[in-house]
DRENVEXSE-48245 format. One record per residue: residue number from 0; x, z, y of N, C-alpha, C in turn. Coordinates in nm, 3 decimals, padded with zeros to 5 digits. Layout:
residues N
<site seq="NUM" n_x="X" n_z="Z" n_y="Y" ca_x="X" ca_z="Z" ca_y="Y" c_x="X" c_z="Z" c_y="Y"/>
...
***
This chain:
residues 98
<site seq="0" n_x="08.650" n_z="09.697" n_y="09.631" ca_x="08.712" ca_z="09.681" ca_y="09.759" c_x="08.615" c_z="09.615" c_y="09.858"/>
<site seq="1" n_x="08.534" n_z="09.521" n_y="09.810" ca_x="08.455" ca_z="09.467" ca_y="09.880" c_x="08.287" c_z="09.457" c_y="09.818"/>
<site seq="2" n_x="08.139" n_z="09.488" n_y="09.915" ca_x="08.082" ca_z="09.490" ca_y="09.854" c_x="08.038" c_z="09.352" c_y="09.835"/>
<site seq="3" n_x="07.922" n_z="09.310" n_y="09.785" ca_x="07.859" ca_z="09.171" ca_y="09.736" c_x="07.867" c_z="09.079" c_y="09.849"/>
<site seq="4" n_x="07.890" n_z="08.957" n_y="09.819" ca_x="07.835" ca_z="08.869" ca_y="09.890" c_x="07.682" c_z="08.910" c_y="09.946"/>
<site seq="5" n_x="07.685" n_z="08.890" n_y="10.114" ca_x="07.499" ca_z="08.877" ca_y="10.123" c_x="07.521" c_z="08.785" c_y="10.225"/>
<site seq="6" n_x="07.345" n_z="08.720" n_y="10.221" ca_x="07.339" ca_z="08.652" ca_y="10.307" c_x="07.297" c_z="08.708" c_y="10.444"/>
<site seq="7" n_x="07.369" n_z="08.602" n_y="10.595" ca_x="07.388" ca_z="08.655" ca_y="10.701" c_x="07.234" c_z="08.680" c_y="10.744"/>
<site seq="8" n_x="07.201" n_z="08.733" n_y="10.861" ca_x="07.085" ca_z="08.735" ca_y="10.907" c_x="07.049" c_z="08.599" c_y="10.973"/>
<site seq="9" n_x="07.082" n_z="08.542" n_y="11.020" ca_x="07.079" ca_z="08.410" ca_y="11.076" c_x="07.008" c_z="08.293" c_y="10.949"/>
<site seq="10" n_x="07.135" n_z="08.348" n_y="10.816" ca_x="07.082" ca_z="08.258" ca_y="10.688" c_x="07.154" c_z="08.115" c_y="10.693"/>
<site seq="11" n_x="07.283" n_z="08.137" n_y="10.784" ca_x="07.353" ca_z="08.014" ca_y="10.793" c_x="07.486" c_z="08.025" c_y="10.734"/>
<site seq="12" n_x="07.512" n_z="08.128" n_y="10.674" ca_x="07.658" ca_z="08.184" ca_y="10.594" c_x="07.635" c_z="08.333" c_y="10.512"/>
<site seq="13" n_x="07.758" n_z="08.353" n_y="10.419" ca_x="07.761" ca_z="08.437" ca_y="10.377" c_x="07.867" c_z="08.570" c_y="10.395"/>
<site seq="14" n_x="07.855" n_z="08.667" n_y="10.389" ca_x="07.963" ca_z="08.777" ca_y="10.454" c_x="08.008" c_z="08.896" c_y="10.340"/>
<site seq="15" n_x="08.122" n_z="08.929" n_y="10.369" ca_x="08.175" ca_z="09.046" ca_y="10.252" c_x="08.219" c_z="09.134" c_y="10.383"/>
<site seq="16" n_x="08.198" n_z="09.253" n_y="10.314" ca_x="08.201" ca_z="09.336" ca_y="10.439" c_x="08.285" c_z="09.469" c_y="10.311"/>
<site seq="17" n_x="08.404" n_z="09.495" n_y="10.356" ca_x="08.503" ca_z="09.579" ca_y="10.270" c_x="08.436" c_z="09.774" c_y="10.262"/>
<site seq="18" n_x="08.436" n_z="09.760" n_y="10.146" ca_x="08.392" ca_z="09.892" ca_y="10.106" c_x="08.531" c_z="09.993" c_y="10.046"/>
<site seq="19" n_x="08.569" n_z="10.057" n_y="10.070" ca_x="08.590" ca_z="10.149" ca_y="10.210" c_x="08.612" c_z="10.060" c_y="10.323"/>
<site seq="20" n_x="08.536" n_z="10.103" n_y="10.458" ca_x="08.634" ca_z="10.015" ca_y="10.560" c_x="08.767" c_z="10.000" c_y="10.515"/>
<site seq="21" n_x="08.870" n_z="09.910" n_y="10.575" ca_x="09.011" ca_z="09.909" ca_y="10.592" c_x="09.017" c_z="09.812" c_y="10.754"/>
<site seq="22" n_x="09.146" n_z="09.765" n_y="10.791" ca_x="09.195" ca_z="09.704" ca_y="10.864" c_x="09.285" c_z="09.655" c_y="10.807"/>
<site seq="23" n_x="09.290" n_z="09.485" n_y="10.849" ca_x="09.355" ca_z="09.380" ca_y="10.780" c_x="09.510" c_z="09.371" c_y="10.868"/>
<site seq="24" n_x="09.619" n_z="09.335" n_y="10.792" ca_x="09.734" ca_z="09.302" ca_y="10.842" c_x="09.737" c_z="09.106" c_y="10.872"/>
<site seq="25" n_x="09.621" n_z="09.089" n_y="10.994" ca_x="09.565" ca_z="08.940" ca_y="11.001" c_x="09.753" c_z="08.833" c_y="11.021"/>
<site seq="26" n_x="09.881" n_z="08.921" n_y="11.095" ca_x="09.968" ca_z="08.834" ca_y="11.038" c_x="10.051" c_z="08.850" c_y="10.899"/>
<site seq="27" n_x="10.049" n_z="08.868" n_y="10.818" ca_x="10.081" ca_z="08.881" ca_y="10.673" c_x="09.928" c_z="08.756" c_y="10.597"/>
<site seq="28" n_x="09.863" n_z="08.779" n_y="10.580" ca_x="09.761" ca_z="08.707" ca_y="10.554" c_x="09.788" c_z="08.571" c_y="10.649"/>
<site seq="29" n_x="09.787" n_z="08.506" n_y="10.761" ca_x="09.814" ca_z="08.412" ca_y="10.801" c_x="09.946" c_z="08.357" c_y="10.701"/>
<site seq="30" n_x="10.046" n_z="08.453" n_y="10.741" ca_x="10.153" ca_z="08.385" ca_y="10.698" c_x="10.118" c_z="08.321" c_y="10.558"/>
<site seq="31" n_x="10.061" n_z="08.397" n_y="10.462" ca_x="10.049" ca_z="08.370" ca_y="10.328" c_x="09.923" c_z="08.210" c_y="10.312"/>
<site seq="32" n_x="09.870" n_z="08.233" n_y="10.412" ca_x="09.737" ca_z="08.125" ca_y="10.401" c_x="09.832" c_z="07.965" c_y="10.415"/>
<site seq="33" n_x="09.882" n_z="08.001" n_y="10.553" ca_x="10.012" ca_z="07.897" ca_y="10.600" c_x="10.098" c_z="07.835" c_y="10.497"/>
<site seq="34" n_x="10.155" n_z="07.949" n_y="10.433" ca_x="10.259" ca_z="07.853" ca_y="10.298" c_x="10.169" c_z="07.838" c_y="10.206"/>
<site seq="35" n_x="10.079" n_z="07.855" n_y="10.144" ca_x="09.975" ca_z="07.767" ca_y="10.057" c_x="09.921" c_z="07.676" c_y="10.138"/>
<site seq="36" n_x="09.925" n_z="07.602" n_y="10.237" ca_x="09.884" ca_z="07.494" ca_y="10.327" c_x="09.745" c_z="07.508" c_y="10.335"/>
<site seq="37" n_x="09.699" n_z="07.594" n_y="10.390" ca_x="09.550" ca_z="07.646" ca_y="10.420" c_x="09.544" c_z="07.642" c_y="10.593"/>
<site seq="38" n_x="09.512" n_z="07.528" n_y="10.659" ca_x="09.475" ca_z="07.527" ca_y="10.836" c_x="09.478" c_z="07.623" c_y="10.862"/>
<site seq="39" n_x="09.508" n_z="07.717" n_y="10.943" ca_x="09.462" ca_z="07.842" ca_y="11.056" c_x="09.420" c_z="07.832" c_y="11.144"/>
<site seq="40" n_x="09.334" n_z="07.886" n_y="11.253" ca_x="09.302" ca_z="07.921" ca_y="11.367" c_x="09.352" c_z="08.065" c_y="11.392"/>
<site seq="41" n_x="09.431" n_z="08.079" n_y="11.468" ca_x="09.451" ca_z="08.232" ca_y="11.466" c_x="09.399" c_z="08.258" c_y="11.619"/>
<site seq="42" n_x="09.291" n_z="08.367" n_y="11.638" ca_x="09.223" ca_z="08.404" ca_y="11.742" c_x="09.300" c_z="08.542" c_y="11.796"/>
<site seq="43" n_x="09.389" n_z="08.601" n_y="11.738" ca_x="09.432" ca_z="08.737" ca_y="11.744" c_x="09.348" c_z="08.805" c_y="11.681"/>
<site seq="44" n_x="09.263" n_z="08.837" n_y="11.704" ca_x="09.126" ca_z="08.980" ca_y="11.678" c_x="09.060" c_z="08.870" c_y="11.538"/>
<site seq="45" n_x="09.081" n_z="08.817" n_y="11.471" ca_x="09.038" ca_z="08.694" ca_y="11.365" c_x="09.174" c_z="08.587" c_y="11.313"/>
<site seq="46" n_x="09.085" n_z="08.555" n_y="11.217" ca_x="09.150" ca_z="08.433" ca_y="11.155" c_x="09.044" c_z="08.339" c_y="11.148"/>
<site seq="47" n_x="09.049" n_z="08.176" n_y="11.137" ca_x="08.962" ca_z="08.104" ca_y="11.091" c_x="09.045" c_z="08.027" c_y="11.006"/>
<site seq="48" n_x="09.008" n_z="08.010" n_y="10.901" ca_x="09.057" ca_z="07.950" ca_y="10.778" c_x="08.986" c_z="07.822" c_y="10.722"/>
<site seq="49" n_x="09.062" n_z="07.670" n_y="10.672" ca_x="08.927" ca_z="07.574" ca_y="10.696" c_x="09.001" c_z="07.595" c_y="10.498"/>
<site seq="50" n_x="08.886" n_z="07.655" n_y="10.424" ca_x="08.908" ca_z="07.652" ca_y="10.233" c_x="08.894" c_z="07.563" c_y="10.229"/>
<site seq="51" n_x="08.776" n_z="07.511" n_y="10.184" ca_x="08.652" ca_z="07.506" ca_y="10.266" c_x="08.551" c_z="07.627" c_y="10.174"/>
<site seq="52" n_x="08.429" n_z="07.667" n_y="10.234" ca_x="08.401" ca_z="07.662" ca_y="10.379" c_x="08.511" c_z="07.728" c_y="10.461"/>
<site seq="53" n_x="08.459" n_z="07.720" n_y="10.598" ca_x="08.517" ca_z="07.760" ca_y="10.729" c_x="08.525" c_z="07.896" c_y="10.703"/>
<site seq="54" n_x="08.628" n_z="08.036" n_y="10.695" ca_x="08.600" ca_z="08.086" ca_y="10.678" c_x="08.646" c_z="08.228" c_y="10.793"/>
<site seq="55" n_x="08.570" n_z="08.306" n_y="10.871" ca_x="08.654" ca_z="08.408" ca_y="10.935" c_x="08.638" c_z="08.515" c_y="10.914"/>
<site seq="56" n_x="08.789" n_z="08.589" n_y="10.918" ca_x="08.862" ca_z="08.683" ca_y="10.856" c_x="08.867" c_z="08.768" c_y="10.986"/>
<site seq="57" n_x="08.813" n_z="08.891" n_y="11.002" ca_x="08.856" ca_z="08.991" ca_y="11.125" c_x="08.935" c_z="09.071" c_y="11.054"/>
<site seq="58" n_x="08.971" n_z="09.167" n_y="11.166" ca_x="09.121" ca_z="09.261" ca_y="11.165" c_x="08.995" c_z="09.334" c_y="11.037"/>
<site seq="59" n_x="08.865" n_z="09.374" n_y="11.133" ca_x="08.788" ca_z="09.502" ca_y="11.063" c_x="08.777" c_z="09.437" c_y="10.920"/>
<site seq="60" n_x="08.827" n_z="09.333" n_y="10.887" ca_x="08.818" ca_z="09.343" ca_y="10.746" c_x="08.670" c_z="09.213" c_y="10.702"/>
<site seq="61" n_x="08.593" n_z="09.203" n_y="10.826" ca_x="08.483" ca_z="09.154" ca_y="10.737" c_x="08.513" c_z="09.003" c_y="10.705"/>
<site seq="62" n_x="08.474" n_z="08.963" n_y="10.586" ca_x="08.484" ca_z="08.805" ca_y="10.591" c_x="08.376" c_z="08.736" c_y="10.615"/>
<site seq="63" n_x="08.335" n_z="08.589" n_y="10.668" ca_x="08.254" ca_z="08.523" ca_y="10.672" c_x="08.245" c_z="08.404" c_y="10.684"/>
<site seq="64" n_x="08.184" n_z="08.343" n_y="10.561" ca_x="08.165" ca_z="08.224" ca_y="10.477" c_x="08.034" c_z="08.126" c_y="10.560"/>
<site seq="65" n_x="08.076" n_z="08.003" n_y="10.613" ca_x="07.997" ca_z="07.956" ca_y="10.715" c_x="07.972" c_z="07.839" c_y="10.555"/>
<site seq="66" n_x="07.870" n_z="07.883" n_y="10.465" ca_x="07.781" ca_z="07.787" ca_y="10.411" c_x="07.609" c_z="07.841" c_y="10.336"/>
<site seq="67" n_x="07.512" n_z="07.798" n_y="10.380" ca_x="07.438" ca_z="07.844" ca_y="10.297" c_x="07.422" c_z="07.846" c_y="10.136"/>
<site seq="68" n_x="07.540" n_z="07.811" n_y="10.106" ca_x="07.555" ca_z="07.737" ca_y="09.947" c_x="07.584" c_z="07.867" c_y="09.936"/>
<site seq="69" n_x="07.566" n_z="07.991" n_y="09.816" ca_x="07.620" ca_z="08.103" ca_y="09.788" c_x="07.699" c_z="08.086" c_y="09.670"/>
<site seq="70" n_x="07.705" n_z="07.963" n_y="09.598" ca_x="07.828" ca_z="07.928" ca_y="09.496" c_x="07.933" c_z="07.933" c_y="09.567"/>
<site seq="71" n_x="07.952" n_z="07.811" n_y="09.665" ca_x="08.030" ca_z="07.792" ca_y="09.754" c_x="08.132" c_z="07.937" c_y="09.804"/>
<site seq="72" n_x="08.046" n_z="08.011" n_y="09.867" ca_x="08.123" ca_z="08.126" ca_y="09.953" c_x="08.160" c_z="08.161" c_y="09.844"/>
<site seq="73" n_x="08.126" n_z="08.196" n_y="09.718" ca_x="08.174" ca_z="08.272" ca_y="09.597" c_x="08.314" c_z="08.259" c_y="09.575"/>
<site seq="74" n_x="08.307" n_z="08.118" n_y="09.536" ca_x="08.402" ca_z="08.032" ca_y="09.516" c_x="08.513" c_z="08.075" c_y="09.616"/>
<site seq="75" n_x="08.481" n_z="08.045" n_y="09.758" ca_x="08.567" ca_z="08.059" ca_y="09.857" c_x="08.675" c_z="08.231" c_y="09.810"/>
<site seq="76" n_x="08.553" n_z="08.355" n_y="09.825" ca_x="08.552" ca_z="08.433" ca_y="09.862" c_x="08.643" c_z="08.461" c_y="09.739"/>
<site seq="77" n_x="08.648" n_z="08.399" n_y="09.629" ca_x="08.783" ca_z="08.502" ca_y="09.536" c_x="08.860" c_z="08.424" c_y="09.536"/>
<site seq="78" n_x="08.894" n_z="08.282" n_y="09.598" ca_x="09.055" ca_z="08.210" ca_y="09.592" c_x="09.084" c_z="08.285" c_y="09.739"/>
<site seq="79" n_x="09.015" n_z="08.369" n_y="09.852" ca_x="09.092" ca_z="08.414" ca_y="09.945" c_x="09.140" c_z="08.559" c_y="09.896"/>
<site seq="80" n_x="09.070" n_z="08.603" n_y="09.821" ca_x="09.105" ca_z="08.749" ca_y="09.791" c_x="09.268" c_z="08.765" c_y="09.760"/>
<site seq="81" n_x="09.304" n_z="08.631" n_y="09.709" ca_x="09.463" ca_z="08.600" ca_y="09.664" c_x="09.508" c_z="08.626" c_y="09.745"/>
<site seq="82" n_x="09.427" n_z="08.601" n_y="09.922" ca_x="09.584" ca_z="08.685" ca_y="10.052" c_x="09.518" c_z="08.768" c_y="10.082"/>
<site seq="83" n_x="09.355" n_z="08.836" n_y="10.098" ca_x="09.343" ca_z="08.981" ca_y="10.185" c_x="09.347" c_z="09.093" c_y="10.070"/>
<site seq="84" n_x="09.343" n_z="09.117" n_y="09.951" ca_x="09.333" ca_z="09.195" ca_y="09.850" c_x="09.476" c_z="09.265" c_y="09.912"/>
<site seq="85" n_x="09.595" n_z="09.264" n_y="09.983" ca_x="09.677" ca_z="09.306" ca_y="09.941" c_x="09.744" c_z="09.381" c_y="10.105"/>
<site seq="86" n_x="09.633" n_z="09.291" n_y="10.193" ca_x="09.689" ca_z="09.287" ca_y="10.345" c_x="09.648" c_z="09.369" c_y="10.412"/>
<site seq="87" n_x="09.626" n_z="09.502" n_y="10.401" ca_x="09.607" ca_z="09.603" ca_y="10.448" c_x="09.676" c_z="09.633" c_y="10.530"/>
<site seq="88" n_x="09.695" n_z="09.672" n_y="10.704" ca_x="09.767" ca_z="09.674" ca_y="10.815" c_x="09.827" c_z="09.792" c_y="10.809"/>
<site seq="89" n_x="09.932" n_z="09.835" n_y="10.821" ca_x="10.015" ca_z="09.909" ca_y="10.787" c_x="09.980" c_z="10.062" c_y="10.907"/>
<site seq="90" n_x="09.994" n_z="10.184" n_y="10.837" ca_x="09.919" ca_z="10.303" ca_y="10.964" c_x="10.029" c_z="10.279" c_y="11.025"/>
<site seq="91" n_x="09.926" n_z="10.354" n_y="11.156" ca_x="09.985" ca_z="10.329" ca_y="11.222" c_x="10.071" c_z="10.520" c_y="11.238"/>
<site seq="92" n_x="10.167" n_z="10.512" n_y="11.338" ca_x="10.307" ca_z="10.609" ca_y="11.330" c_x="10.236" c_z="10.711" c_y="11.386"/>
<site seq="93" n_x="10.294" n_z="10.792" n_y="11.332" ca_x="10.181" ca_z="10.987" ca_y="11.370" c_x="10.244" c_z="10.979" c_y="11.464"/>
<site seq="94" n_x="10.133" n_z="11.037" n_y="11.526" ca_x="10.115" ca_z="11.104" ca_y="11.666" c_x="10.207" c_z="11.240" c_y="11.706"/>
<site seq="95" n_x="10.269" n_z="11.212" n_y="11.837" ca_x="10.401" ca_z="11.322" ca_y="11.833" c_x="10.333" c_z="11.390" c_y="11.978"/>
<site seq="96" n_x="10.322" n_z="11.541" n_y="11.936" ca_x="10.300" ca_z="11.652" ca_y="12.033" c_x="10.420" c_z="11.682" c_y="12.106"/>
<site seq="97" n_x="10.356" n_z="11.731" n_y="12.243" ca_x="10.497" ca_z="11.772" ca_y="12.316" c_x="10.507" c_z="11.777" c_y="12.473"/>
***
């Protein structure tokens, strides 16, 4: 679902970037972050999540882990999988000719 952790170009965090694309259902995932008492920032177009690390979640799916520690994001990156593994944004309603 997602490929490897890599490090950013900057070299100040780490990023998962979802293999197939998808688009995230960012309120279903809030909600779920919220009742496990996980801080939010909700930006609309993002989430910021404090695990720790800091972590932001876009609609497009990518995540990104603000630590150069790559245990760390690891770490991060599969106790979040517990809310985006599942939060896939629902299609959207076919298109009606006419």
């Amino acid at each position: 679902m997602y490929r490897a952790l890599r490090l950013c170009s900057q070299g100040g965090g780490f990023e998962a970037i979802p293999d197939p694309p998808r688009t995230l259902d960012l309120w279903r995932i809030r909600a779920s972050l919220e009742a496990a008492g996980i801080p939010i920032l909700d930006a609309r177009v993002m989430l910021i999540a404090s695990l720790p690390p800091e972590v932001t979640i876009s609609r497009s799916g990518r995540l990104l882990f603000k630590t150069p520690d790559e245990e760390v994001a690891r770490r991060a990156f599969e106790r979040l999988m517990a809310f985006v593994g599942t939060a896939d944004a629902p299609a959207p309603p076919p298109r009606t000719t006419g």
